[in-house]
C-alpha positions as protocol buffer text, in pm:
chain_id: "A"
residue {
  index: 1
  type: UNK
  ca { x: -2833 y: 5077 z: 1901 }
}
residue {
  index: 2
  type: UNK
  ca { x: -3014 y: 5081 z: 1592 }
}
residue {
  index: 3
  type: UNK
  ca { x: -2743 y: 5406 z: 1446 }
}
residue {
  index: 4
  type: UNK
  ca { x: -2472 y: 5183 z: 1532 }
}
residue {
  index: 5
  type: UNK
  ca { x: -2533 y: 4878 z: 1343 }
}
residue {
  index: 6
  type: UNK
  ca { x: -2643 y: 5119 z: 1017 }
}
residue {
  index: 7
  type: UNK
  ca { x: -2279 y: 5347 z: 1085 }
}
residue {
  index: 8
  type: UNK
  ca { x: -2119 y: 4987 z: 1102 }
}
residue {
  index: 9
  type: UNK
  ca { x: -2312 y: 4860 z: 781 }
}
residue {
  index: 10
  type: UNK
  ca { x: -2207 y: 5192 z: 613 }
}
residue {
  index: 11
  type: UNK
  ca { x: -1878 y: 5144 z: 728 }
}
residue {
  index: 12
  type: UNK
  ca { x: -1781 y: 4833 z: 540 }
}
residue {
  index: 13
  type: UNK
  ca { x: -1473 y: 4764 z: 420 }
}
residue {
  index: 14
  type: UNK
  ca { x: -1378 y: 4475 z: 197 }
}
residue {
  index: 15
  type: UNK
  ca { x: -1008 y: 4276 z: 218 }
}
residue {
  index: 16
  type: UNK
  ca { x: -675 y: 4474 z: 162 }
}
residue {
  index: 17
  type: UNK
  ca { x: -463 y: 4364 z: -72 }
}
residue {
  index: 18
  type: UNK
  ca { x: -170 y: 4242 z: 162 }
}
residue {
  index: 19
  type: UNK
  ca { x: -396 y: 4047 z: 381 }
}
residue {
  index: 20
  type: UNK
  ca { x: -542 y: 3868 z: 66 }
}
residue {
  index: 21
  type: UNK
  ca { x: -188 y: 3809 z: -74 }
}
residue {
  index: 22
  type: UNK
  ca { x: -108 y: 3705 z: 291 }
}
residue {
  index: 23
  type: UNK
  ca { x: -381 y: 3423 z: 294 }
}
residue {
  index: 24
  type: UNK
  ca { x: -243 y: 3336 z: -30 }
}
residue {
  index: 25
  type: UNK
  ca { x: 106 y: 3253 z: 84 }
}
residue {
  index: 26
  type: UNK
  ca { x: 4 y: 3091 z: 382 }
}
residue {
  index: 27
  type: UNK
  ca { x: -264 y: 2832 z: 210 }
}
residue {
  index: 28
  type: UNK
  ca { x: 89 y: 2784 z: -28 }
}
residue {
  index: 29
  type: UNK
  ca { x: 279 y: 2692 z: 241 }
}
residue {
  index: 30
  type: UNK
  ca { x: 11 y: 2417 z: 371 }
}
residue {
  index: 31
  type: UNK
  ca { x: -35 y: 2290 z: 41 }
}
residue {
  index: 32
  type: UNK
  ca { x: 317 y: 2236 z: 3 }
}
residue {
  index: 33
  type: UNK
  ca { x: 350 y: 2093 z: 334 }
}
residue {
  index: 34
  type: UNK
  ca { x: 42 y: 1845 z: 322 }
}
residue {
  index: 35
  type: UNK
  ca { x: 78 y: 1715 z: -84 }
}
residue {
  index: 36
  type: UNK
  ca { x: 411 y: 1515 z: -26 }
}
residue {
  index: 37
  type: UNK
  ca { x: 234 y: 1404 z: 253 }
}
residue {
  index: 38
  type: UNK
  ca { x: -51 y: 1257 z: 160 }
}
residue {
  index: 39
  type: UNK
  ca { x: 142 y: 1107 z: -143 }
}
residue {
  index: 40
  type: UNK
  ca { x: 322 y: 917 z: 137 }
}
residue {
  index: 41
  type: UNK
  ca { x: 93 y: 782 z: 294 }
}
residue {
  index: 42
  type: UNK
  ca { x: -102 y: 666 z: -10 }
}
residue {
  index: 43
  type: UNK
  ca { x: 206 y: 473 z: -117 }
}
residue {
  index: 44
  type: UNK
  ca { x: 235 y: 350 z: 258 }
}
residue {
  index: 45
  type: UNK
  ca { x: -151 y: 229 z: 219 }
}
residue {
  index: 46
  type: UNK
  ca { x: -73 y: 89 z: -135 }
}
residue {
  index: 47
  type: UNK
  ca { x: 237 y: -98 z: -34 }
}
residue {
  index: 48
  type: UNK
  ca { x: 0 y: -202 z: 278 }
}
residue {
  index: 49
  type: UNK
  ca { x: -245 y: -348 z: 66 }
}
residue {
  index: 50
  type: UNK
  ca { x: 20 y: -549 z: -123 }
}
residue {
  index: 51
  type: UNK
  ca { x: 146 y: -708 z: 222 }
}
residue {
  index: 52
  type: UNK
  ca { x: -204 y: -830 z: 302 }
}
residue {
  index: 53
  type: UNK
  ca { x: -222 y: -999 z: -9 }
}
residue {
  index: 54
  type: UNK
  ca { x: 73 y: -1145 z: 27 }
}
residue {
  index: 55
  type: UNK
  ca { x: -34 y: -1292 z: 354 }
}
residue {
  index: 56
  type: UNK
  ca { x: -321 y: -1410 z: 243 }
}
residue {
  index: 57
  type: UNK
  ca { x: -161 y: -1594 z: -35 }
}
residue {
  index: 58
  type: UNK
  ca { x: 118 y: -1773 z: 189 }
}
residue {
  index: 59
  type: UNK
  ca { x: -160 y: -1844 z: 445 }
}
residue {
  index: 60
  type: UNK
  ca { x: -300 y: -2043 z: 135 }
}
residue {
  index: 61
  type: UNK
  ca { x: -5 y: -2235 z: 59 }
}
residue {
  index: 62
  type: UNK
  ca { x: 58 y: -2361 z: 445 }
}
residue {
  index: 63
  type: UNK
  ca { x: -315 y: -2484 z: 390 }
}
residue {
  index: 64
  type: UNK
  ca { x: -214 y: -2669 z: 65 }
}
residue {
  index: 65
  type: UNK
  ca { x: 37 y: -2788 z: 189 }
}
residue {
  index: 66
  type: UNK
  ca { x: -104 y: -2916 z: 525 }
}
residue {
  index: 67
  type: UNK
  ca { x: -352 y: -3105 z: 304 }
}
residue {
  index: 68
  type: UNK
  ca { x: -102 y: -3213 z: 88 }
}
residue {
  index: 69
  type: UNK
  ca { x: -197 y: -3027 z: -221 }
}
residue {
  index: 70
  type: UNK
  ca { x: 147 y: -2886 z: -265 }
}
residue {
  index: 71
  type: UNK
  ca { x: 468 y: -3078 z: -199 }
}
residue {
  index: 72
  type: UNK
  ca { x: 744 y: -2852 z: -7 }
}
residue {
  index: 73
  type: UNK
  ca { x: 1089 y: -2858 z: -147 }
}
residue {
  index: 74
  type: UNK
  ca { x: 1348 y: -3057 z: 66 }
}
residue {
  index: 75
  type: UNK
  ca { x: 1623 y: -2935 z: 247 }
}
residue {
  index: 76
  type: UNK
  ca { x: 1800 y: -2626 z: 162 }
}
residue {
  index: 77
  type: UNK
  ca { x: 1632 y: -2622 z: -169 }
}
residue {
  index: 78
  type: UNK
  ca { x: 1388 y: -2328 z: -288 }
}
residue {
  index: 79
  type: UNK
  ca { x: 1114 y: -2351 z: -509 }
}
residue {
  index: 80
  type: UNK
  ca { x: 869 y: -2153 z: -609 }
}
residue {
  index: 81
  type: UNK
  ca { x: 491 y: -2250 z: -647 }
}
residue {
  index: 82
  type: UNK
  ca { x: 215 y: -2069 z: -875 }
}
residue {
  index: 83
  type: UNK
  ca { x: -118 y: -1930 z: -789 }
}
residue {
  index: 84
  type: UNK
  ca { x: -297 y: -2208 z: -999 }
}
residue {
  index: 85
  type: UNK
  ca { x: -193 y: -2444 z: -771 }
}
residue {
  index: 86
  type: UNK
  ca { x: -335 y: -2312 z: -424 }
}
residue {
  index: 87
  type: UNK
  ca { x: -583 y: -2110 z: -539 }
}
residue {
  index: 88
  type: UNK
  ca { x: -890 y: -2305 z: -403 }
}
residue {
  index: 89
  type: UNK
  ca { x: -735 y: -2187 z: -41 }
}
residue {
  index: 90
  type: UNK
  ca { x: -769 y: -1813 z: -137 }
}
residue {
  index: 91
  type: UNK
  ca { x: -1071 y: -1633 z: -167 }
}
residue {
  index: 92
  type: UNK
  ca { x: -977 y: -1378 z: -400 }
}
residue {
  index: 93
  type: UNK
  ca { x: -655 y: -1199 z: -565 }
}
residue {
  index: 94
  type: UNK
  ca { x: -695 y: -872 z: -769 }
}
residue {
  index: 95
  type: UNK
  ca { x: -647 y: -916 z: -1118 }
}
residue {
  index: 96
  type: UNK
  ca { x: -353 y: -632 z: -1128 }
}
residue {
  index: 97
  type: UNK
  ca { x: -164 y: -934 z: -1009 }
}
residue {
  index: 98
  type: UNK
  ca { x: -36 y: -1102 z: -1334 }
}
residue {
  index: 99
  type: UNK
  ca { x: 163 y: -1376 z: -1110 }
}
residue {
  index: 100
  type: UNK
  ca { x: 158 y: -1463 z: -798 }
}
residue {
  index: 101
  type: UNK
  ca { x: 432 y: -1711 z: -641 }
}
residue {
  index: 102
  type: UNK
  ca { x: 501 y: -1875 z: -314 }
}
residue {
  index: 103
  type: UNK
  ca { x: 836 y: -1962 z: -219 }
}
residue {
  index: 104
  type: UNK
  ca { x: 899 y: -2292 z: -5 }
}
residue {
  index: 105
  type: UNK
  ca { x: 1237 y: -2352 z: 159 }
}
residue {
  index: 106
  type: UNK
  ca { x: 1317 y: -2697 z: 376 }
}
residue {
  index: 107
  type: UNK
  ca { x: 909 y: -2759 z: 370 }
}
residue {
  index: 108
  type: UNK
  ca { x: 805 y: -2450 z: 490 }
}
residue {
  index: 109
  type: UNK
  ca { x: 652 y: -2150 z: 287 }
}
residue {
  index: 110
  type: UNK
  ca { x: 913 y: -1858 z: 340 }
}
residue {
  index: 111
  type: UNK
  ca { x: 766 y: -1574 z: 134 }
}
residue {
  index: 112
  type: UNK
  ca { x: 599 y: -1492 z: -155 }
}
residue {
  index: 113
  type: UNK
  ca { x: 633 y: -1251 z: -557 }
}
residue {
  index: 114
  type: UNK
  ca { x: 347 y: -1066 z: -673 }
}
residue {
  index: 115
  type: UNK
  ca { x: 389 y: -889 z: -1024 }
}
residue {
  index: 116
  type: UNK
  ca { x: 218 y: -632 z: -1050 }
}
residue {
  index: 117
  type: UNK
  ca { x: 294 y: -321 z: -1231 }
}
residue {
  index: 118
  type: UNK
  ca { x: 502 y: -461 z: -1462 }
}
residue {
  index: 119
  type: UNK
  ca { x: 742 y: -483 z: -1122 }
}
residue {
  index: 120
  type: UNK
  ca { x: 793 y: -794 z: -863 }
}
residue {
  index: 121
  type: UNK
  ca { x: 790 y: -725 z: -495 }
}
residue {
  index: 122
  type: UNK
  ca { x: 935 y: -1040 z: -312 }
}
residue {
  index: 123
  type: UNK
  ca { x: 798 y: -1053 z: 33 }
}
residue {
  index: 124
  type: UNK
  ca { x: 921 y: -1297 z: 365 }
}
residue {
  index: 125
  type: UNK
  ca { x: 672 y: -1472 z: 586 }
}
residue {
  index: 126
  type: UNK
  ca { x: 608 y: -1201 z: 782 }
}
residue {
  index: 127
  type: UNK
  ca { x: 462 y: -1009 z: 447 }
}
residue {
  index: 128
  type: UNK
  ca { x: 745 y: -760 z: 460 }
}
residue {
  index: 129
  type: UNK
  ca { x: 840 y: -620 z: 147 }
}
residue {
  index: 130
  type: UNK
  ca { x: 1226 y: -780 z: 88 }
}
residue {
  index: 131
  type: UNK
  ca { x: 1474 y: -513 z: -49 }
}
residue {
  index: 132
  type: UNK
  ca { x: 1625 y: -533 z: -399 }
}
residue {
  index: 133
  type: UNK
  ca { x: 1982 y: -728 z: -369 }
}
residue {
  index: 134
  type: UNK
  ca { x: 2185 y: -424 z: -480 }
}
residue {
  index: 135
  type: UNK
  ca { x: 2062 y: -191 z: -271 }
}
């Protein structure tokens, strides 16, 4: 027993070149594969993030406006109401955000625009982000 495991650590060979290159192509194709990927799904998780906020804000302005803080527009009208004037009903919006609007159409808070990025992202009351009008 003792001859065989010295003949087998005599015996050691290291990688051949074609099974190193081998491993090198296929940790290319995973990487490949799996960075797209995970850029997707940290814009998925960033756009996420956005929609909770968003939430969170309108969920302030139906509180404002149940206590009568802010005054809905009337029918078939749309305005749009700042952050300053809600803002004791939300805990706490990032600072990225350089506005933060809620829209109100016949009384009732129908979405919200956060700027952020230099870019507004309009989103309806069910904090889905609302596509660009052209496209």
């Amino acid at each position: 027993m003792l001859q065989k495991c010295r003949k087998m650590l005599r015996n050691e060979k290291g990688l051949t070149l074609i099974e190193l290159l081998a491993v090198v192509v296929i940790l290319g194709i995973i990487a490949a594969i799996a960075i797209p990927s995970i850029g997707n799904i940290i814009e998925k998780s960033r756009n996420d993030a956005h929609s909770a906020t968003a939430l969170q804000v309108m969920s302030g302005a139906r509180l404002a406006i149940a206590n009568g803080d802010i005054q809905p527009s009337g029918d078939a009208t749309e305005t749009e109401h700042g952050l300053e004037t809600f803002s004791t009903y939300v805990e706490k919006i990032d600072s990225k955000y350089t506005v933060v609007k809620v829209i109100t159409k016949n009384g009732k808070v129908s979405g919200a625009t956060l700027t952020y990025d230099g870019s507004a992202k309009i989103f309806n009351a069910d904090g889905e982000i609302v596509p660009p009008a052209g496209g």
